[in-house]
N, C-alpha and C positions, 0 to 999 in steps of 0.2 A: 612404702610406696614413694613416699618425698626423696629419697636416697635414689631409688631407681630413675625418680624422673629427673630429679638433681644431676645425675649419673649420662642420663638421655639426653638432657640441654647442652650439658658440657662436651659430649661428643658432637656433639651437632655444631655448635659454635665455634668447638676448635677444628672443626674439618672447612669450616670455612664455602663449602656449596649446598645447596639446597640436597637430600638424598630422595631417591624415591622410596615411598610410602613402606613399610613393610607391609608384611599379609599380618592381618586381625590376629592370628595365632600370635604374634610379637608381643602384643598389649596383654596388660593383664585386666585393666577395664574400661569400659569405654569412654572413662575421661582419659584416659592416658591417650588412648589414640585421637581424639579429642584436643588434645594439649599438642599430639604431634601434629594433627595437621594441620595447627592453629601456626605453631614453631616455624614449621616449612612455609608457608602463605607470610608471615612476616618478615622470613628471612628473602622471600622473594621481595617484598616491598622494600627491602631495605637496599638488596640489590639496585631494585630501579632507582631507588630515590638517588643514590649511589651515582648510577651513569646519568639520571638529568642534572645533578650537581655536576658531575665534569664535564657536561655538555653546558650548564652555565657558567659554569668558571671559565673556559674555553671562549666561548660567547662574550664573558665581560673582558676578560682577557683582549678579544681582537677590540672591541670597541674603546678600552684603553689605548691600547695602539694608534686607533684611528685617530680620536680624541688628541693623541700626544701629537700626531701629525700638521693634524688641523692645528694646535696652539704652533707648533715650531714653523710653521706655513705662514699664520699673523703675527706673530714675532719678526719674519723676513720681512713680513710685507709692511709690518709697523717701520722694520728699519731704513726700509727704501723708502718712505714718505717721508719718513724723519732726514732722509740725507737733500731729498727734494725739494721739502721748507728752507734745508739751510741756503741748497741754492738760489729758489727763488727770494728769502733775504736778502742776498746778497746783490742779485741782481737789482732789487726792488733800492737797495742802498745808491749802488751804484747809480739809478735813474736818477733818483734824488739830489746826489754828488752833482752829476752832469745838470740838471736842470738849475741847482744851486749855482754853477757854474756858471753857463749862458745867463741866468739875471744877472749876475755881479758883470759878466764882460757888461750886457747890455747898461747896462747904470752906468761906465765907465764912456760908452757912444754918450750919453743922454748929458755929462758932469760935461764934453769936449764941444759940443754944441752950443748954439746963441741959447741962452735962456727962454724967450719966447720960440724957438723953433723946437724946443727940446718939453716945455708946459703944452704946445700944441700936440705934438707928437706923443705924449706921455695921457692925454688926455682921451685918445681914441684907443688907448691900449685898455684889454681887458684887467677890469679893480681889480684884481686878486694881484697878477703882474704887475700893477701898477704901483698898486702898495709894497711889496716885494720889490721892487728896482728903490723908490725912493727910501723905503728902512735903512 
């Protein structure tokens, strides 16, 4: 009996599809039949599990995709903020430059001036400028 049914698996597995049933006259007892249509009912389960695995591989599949898009999406968008800093750096320098600028002209007015018209003058300017001009 183990040979027959040994015999019975191995056809069934390398045919590769579920068969239908034979008629009861096939089996010789009713574990055999038993066993087959235990065989077929798992070979069905294995099918399904089969296609809900390609349907989640598939499934994780797009959502890698998606995922990769999204990162290469913040990647762009990291690199356009990153070129935005640099400008406004640059501009924020350049304010600087130019404000550093106009105090030194103006201390230059203030050095060409009567001393007392220039401690008058220097006195109603805002402390931060004022300290800044005389430095």
């Amino acid at each position: 009996m183990a040979i027959s049914l040994f015999a019975f698996l191995g056809y069934q597995t390398s045919s590769g599809a579920a068969q239908e049933s034979p008629s009861n006259s096939e089996f010789s007892s009713v574990e055999e039949r038993r066993l087959h249509v235990r065989i077929i009912e798992d070979q069905d389960s294995l099918i399904d599990e089969k296609k809900a695995l390609v349907l989640e591989e598939a499934r994780l599949e797009k959502l890698k995709a998606e995922i990769d898009a999204k990162l290469t999406e913040i990647d762009s968008k990291l690199a356009q903020m990153e070129a935005q800093k640099k400008v406004l750096e640059a501009l924020l320098e350049e304010k600087q430059r130019d404000e550093q600028q106009r105090i030194e002209n103006l201390g230059k007015i203030y050095e060409n001036m009567d001393p007392l018209l220039a401690a008058e003058a220097v006195s109603d300017l805002d402390r931060q400028v004022a300290a800044a001009i005389l430095a």
